[in-house]
N, C-alpha and C positions, 0 to 999 in steps of 0.2 A: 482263852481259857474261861471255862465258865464254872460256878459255882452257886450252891442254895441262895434262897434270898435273905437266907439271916446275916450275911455279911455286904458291906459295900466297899468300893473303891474309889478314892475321889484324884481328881487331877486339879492340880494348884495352877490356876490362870496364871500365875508372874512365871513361876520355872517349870511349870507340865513336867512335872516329875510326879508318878503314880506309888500313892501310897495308903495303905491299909489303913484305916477306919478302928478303933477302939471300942465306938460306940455303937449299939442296934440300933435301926430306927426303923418304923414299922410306915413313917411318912415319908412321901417323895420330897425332893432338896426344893428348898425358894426359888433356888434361881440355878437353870441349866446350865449358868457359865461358870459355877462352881463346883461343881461335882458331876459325877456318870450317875446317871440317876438307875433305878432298880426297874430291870426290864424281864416281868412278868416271870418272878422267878430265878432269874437269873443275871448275874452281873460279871464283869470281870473277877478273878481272884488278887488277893494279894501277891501273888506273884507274877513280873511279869507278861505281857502277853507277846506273843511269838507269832509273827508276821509274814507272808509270804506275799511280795509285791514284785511284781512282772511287769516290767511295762519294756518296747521296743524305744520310746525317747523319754532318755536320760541325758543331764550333762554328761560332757560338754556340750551334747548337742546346742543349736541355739534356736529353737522355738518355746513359745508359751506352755505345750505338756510338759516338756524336757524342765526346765525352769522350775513349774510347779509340783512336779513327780519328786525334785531333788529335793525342793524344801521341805515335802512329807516327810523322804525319807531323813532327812537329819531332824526333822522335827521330831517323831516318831521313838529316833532314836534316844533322843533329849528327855523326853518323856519316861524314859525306860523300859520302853520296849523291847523286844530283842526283833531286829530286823533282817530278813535273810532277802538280797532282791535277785532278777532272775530277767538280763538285759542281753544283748548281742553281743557287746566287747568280754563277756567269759569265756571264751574261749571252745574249742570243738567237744569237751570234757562233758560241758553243758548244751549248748547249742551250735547251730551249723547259722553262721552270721551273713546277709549280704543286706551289698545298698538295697535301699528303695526303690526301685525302676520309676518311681514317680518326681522324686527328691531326693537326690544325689547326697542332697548334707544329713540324711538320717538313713538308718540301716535299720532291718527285719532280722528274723531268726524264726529257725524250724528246731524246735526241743530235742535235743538226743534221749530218745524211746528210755536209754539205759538211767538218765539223770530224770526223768519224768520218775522212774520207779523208786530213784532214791529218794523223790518227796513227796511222795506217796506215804513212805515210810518214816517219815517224819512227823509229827507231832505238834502241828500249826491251829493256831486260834483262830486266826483269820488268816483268807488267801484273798487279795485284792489285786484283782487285774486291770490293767489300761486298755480301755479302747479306744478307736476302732483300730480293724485291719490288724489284730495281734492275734493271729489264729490257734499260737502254740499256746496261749494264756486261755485262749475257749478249750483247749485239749484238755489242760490242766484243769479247768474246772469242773469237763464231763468226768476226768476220770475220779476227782475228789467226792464229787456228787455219787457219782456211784457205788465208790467206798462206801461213804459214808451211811448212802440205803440199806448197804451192803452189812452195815456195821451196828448200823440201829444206832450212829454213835451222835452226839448232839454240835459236835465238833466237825471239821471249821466251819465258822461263818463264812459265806462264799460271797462277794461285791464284787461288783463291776462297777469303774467310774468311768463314762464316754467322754471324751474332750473335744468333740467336732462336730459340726453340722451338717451329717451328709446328706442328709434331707432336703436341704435347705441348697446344698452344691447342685443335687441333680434339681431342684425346681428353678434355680436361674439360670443355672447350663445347660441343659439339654430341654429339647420341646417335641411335643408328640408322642408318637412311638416310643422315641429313645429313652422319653421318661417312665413311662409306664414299664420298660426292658429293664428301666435301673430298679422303679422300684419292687417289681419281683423277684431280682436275683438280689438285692438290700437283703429283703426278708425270707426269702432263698436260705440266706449266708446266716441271719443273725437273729432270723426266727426262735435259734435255738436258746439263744442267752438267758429270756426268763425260763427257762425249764432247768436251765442249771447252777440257776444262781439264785440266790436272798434278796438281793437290793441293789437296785442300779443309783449312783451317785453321778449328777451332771452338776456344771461351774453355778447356772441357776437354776431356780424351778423352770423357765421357761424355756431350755432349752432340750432342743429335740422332744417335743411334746408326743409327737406320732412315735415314736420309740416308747419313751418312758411307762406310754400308756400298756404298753406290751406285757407290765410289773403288774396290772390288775390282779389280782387272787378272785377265787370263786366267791367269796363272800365280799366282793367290791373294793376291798383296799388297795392302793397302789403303792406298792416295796417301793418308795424311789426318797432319795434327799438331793443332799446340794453337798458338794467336795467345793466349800469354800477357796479363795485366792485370798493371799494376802499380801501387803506389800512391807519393805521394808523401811521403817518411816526416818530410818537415821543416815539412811543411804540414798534415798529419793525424798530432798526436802529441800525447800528454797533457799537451804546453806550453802547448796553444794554449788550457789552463783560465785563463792566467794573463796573457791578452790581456786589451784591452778588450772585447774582445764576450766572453771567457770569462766577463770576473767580472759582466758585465751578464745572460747567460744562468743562471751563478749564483745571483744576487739572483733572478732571475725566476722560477727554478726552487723557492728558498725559501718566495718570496711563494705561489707558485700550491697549491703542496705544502701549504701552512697552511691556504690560502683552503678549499682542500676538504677537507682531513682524511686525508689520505695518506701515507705514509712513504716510499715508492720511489717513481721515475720511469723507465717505460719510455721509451724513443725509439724511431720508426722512420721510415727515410729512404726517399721514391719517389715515385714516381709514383701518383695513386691513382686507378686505373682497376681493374675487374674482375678481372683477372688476378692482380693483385697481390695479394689475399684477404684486404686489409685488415679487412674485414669481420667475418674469423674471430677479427682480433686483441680487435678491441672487442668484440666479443660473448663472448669472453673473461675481456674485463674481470669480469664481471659477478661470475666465482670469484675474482679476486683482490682481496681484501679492502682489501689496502694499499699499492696500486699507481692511477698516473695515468700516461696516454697524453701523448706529443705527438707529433704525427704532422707531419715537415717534409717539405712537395714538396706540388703541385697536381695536379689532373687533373678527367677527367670525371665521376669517383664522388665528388668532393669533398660536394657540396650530400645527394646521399645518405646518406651515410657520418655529415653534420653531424646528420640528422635520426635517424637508426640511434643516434646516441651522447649524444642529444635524448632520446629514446623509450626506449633502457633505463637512461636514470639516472647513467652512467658519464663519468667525469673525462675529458675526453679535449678536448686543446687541439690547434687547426689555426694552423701558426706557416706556411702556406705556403710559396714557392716560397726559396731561403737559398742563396748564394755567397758566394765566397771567403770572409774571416777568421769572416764569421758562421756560415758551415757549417761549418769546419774546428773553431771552439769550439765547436758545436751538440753534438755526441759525445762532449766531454770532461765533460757535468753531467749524464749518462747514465748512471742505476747497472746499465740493464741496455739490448741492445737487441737488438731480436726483426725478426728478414723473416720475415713467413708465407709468401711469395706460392714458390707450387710449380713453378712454369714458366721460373725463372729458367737461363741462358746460362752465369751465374757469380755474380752479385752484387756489383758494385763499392760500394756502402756497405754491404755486410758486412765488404771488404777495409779501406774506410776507420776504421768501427769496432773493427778489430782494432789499428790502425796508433795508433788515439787510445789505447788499452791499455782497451778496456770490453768486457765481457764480455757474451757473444752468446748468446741458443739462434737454435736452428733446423729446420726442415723434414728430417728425414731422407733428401732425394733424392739421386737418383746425382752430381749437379751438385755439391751443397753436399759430400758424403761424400767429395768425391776433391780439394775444392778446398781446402776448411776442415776436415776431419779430422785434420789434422796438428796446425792449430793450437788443439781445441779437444778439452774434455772427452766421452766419447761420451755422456752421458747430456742433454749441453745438445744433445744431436739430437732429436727426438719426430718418432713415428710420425705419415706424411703423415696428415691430414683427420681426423685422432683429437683434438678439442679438449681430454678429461681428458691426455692425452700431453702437448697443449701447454703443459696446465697446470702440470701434473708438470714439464716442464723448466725450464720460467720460475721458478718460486718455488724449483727445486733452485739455479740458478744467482742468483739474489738469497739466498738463505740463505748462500751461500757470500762473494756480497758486504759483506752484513751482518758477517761472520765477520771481514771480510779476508783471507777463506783464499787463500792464495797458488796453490793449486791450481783451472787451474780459469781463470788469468789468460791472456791471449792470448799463442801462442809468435811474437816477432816474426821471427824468422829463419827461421819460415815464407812471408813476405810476399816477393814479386820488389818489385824497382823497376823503376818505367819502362824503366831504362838495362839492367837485364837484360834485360827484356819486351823491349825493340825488339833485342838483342843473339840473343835467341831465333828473333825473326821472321827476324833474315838468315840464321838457318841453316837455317829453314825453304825459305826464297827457294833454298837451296843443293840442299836436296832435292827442292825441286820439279823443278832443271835434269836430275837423276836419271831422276824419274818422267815426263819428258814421251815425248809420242809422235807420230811424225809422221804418221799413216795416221787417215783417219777409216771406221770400223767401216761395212760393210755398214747395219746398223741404222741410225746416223747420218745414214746418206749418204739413206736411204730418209726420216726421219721429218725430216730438216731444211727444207725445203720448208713442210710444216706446220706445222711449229716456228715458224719464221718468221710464218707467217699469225696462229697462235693468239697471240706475244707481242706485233704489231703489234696487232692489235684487240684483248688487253688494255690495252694502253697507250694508246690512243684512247678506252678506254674511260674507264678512269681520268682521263685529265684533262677528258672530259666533265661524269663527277661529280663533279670535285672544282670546276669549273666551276658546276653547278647548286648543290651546297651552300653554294658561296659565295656566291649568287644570295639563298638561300632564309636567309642569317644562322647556317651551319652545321649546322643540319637540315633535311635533307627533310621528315620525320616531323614534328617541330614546328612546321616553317612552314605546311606543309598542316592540321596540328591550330590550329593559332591564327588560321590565314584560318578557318574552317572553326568558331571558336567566334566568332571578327570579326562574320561571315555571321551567324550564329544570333542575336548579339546584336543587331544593327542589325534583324532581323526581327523579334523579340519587341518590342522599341521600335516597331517602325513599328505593330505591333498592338496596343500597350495608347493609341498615339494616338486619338481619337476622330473618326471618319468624320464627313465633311463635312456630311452630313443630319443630323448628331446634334448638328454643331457651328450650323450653321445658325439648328436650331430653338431651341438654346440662346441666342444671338444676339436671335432675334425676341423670344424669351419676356422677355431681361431687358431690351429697350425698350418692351416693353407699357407699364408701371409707369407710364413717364416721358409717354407721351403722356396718356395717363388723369390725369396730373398737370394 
């Protein structure tokens, strides 16, 4: 909701509860962390503002968007806004829900056309969609956008926050060709985003830069902020050593440290899929002498990874999937703890390890260097894919632990809270009312049409496949490999059988005997 610039709206840092202003001020606030400052005309109203937030992961999901989507939205809500969101578990009313063909443990959706028009017809301040891969959230914003041209109306602010580096998946995945295949259909798919939207929001400035830059305006400015992380500093703190699950992971940590012959105990929290480069961790291991792995979180490289840390000899315990009080004490019996994975948005259990006061290395990327630089020593950084680097940081930062050296410990006063994180995002919301535009670009106007064609028949496609995988027990590949060894074994059986003449003659031969008796 926007309004003249003779009024303002400030949000109270301790309980982000929004409220009206008594006073004119014709100067902008001291200090950004205390009030929504006046954005060229126009601010929030007193009353208010009215939210439309999309995203495909939400709790309970269990990754890093899911996690950070929920604290907005109950941040959000906290603050007094009125929030309406628009996920895959509503039901067919609103959308038509399936797994992910990629990842089993989060689910997509295709908008029902009918529920599209009902908020259309609703009367939203902001529409803030998650990306990527949320095709019905890019629907929703072509069709708000066009309203809106439609309307001449200054309403809604249109954001998009990206939570992933897919940029960054196809440069270490794919080589040659394949890459240059990905990144035309990338910008293919999502060419269209700044044309229909005000402001892209990523975890840092330094993420997804080749995207972000796509926010350029004619006159050089670039629409983009940062959708802050925060963490929870009462939940993930070096108290939680002294819970029951802390002093049970304690003891556990003692026993297992004995069991194999170890002095230190790395940790690391995630997902364990490909990307993550767990891989690089434990193969690792092999240089450090007097160190053991526990690796918490699941994934698809799990059974890999077991056989990887199997095959070269190395300590390395799998404590799986871990919530509430048991993860929040999982980090406090951690003398050290390491994320390899190079692809990261931001790292929210790097945030939580800092919050528990345990000391981190890390992957030198532009992501980790602008998010966790402040709070950490530069040399617990090591050069990306340099495994002596990795080495070199890890044993510098456990010497230090060994030490007690005070130097070196995590600076908490680097870490936002939630209540700032969601305090940030409304100023963000403020500057999007700045950057929007009511005209759609020649270009636009020519390639949406298309656009249109190519995100519908992605999205058909997708839940085609995510329809046959579920068919097949989540692989294609392996359902067809295990019909296909099924096949092979019921064949080899059916030929070491003995053929009927063979059975036959066998039969006659062993009642000769009995008649000759």
């Amino acid at each position: 909701m926007c309004q003249p610039k003779n009024a303002t709206a400030t949000v109270s840092s301790s309980s982000l509860q929004m409220q009206p202003t008594n006073t004119l001020s014709n100067s902008p606030s001291s200090s950004r962390s205390s009030s929504i400052e006046e954005k060229v005309g126009w601010v929030p109203a007193p009353k208010p503002l009215k939210i439309l937030l999309c995203s495909e992961n939400v709790p309970p999901q269990v990754n890093g968007i899911a996690r950070r989507i929920g604290m907005y939205e109950e941040g959000l809500t906290h603050a007094g806004c009125i929030v309406d969101s628009l996920h895959p578990d509503q039901g067919l009313d609103k959308v038509l829900s399936h797994v992910n063909p990629w990842n089993f443990t989060s689910r997509m959706m295709i908008i029902n056309p009918l529920h599209l028009f009902r908020l259309l017809n609703s009367s939203y301040d902001v529409v803030h969609v998650v990306m990527p891969a949320n095709l019905s959230s890019m629907w929703i914003l072509a069709a708000f956008k066009v309203l809106r041209c439609i309307k001449r109306e200054a309403k809604p602010a249109l954001v998009v926050s990206w939570h992933c580096n897919i940029v960054d998946y196809m440069k270490h995945f794919t080589v040659g060709p394949l890459q240059f295949i990905g990144h035309f259909f990338f910008y293919l798919l999502f060419g269209m985003l700044p044309l229909i939207s005000d402001r892209i929001l990523t975890p840092t400035r330094k993420s997804e830069p080749h995207l972000v830059n796509m926010w350029r305006r004619s006159n050089g400015k670039v629409c983009a902020g940062v959708c802050f992380t925060g963490v929870n500093k009462t939940e993930f703190s070096p108290d939680a050593k002294y819970s029951s699950w802390g002093q049970t992971w304690a003891s556990s940590k003692a026993n297992y440290l004995s069991k194999v012959g170890k002095k230190h105990l790395i940790v690391c929290v995630g997902r364990l899929s490909p990307e993550k480069s767990v891989d690089e961790l434990i193969e690792a291991l092999t240089n450090l002498n007097d160190c053991a792995l526990w690796l918490v979180g699941d994934g698809p490289q799990r059974p890999e990874l077991e056989r990887q840390a199997r095959d070269l000899g190395v300590p390395v315990k799998f404590l799986g999937y871990q919530s509430g009080e048991a993860l929040h004490a999982v980090y406090t019996v951690a003398d050290l703890f390491v994320c390899p994975s190079l692809t990261e948005t931001f790292g929210q259990t790097v945030n939580e390890a800092l919050a528990s006061q345990v000391r981190v290395a890390l992957p030198n990327v532009p992501v980790f260097a602008e998010a966790y630089g402040d709070a950490l020593p530069r040399d617990a950084f090591w050069e990306p894919r340099s495994r002596p680097a990795m080495i070199a940081a890890i044993k510098k930062q456990l010497h230090r632990h060994s030490r007690n050296d005070p130097y070196g410990t995590p600076n908490l006063a680097s870490l936002k809270t939630w209540d700032e994180a969601v305090h940030a995002l409304l100023d963000e919301y403020m500057e999007a009312f700045e950057d929007r535009q009511h005209t759609f670009t020649l270009l636009a106007a020519l390639y949406f049409p298309l656009w249109c064609v190519i995100t519908t028949s992605i999205a058909v496609s997708f839940f085609v496949f995510s329809q046959l995988r579920s068919l097949c027990g989540g692989s294609v590949r392996l359902f067809f490999k295990k019909s296909a060894e099924d096949v092979l074994i019921k064949v080899q059986s059916f030929q070491r059988l003995p053929s009927f003449d063979v059975q036959h003659q066998t039969e006659k031969s062993s009642k000769s005997p009995e008649k000759q008796t």
